[in-house]
DSSP file (Angstrom, degrees, kcal/mol; ACC not computed):
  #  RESIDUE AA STRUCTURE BP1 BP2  ACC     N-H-->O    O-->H-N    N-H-->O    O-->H-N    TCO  KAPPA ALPHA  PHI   PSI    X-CA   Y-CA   Z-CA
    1    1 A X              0   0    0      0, 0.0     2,-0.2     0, 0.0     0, 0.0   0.000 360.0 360.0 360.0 148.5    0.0    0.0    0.0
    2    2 A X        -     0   0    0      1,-0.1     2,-1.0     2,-0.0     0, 0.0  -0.448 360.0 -83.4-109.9-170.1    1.5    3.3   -0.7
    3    3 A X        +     0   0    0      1,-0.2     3,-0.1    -2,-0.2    -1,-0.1  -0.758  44.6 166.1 -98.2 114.3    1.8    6.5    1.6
    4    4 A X        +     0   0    0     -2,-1.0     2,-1.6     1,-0.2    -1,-0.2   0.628  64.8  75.3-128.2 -46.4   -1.4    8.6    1.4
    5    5 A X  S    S-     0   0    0      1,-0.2     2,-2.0     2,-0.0    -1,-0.2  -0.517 101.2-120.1 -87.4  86.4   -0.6   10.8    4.5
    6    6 A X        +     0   0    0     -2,-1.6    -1,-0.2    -3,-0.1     2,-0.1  -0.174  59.2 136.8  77.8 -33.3    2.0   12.9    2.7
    7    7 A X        -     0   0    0     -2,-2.0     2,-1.0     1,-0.1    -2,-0.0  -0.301  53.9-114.0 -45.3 130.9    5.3   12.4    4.7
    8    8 A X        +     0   0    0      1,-0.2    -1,-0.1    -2,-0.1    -2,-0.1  -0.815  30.2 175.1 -73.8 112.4    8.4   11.9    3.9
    9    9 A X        +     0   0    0     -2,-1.0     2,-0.2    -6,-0.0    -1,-0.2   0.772  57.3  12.7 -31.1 -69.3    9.9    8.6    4.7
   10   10 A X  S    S+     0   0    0      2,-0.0     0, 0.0     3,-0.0     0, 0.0  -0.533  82.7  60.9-118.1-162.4   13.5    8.2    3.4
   11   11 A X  S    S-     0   0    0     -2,-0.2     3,-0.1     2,-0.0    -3,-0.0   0.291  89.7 -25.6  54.9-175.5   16.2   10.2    2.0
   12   12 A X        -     0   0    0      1,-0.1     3,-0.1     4,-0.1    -2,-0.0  -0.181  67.3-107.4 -80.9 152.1   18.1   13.1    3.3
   13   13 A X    >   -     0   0    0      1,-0.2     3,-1.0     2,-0.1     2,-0.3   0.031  51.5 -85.6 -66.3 159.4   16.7   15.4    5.9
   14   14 A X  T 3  S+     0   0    0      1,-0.3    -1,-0.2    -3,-0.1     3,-0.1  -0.436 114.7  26.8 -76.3 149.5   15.7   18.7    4.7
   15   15 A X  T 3  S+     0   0    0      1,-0.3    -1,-0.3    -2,-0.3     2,-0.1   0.020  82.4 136.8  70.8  -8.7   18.1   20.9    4.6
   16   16 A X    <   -     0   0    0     -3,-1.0    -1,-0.3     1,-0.1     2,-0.2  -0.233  57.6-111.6   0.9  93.3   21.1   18.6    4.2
   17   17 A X        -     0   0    0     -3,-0.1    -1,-0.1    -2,-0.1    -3,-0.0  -0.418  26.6-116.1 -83.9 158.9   23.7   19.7    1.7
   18   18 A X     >  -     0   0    0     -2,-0.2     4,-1.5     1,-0.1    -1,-0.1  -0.299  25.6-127.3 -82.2 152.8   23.9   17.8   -1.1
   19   19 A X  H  > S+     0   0    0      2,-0.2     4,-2.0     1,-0.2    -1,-0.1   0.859  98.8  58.1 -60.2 -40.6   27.8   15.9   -1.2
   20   20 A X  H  >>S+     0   0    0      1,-0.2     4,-1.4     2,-0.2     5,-0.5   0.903 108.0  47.8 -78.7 -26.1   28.9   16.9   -4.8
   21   21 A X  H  >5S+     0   0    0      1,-0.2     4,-2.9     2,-0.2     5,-0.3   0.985 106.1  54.8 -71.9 -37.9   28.6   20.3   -4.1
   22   22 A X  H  X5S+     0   0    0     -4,-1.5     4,-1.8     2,-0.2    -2,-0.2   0.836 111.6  44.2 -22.1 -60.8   30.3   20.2   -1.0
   23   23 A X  H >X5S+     0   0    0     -4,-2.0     4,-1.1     2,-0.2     3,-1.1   0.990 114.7  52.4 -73.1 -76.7   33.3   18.7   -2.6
   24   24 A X  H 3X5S+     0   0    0     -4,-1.4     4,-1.1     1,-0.2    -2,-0.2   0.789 103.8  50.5 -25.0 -61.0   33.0   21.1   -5.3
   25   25 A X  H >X<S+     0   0    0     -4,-2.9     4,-1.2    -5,-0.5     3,-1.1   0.996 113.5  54.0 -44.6 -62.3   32.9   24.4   -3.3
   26   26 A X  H <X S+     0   0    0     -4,-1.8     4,-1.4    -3,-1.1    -2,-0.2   0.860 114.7  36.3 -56.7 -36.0   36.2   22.9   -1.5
   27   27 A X  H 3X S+     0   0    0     -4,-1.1     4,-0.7     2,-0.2    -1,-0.3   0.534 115.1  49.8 -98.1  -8.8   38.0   22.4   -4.6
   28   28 A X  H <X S+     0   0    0     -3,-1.1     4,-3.3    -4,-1.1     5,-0.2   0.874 116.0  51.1-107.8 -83.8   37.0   25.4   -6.7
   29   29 A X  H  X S+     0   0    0     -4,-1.2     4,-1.3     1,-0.2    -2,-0.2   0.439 105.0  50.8 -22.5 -47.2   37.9   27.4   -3.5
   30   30 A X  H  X S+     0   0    0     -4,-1.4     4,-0.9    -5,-0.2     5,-0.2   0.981 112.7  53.4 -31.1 -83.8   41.6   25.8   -2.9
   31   31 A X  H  X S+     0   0    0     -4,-0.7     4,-2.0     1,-0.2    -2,-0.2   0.825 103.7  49.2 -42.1 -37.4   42.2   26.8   -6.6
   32   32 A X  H  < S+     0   0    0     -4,-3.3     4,-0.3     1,-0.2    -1,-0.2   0.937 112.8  54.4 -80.6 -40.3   41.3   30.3   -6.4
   33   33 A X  H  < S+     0   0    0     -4,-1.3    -2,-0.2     1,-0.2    -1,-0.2   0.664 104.4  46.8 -37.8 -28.2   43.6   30.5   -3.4
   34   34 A X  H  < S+     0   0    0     -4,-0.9     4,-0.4     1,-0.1     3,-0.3   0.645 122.0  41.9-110.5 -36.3   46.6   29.2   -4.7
   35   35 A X  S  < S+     0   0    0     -4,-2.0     4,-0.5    -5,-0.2    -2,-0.2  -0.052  78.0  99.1-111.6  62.9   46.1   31.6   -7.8
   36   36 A X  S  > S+     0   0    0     -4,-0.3     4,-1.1     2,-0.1    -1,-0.2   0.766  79.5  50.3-102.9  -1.6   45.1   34.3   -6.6
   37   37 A X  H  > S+     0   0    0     -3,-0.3     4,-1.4     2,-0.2     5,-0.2   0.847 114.5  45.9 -45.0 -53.4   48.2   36.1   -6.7
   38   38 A X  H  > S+     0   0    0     -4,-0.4     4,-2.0     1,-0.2    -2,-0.1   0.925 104.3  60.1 -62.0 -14.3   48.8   35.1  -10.2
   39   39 A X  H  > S+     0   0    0     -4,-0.5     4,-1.9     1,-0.2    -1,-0.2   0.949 111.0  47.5 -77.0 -30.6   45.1   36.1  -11.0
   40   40 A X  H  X S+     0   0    0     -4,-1.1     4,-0.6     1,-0.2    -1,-0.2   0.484 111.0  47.5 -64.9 -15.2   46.5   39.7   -9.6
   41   41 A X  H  X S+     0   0    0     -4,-1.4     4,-1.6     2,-0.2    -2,-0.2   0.912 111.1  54.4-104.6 -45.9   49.7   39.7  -11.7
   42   42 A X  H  < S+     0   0    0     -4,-2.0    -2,-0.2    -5,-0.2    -3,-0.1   0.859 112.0  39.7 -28.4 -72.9   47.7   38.8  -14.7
   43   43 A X  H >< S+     0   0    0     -4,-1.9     3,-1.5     1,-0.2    -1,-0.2   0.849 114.6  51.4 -74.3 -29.4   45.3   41.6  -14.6
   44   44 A X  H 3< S+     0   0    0     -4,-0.6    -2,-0.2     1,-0.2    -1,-0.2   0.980 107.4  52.2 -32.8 -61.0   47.9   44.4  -13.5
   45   45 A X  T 3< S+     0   0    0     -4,-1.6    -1,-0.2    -5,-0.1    -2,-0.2   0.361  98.9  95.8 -87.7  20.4   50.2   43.2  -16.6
   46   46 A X  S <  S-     0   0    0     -3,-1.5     2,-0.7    -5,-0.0     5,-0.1  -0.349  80.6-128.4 -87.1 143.5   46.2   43.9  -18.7
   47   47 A X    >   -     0   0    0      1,-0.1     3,-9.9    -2,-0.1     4,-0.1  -0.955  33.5-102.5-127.3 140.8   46.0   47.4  -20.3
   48   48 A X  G >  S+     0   0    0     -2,-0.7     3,-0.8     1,-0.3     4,-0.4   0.569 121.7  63.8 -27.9 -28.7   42.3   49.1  -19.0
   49   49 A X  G 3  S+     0   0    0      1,-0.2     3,-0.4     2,-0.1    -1,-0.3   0.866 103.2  42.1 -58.3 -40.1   41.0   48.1  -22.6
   50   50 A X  G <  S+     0   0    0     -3,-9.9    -1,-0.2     1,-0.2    -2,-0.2   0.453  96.0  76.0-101.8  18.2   41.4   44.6  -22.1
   51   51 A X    <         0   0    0     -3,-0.8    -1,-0.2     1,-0.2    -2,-0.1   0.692 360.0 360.0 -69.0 -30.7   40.1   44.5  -18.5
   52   52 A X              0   0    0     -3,-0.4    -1,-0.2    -4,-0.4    -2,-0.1   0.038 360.0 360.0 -61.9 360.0   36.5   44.8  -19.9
């Protein structure tokens, strides 16, 4: 018989973040860390036209 009153039963609790983002956020976030000097040396060595 299937579940008439509307509850949920299984799976993750609400508000629960989901795992691949998790991992994702952490890794995207490392990487801008470790270049963000060079992302600053990059745009300095840019002339104001090509900042745009």
């Amino acid at each position: 018989m299937a579940n008439n009153t509307g509850k949920k039963y299984g799976g993750r609790q609400k508000g629960t973040p989901n795992k691949l983002t998790k991992e994702i956020r952490t890794v995207l976030k490392d990487l801008i860390y470790k270049e963000l000097d060079e992302i600053q040396k990059h745009l300095d060595s840019l002339e104001p036209k090509q900042r745009n």
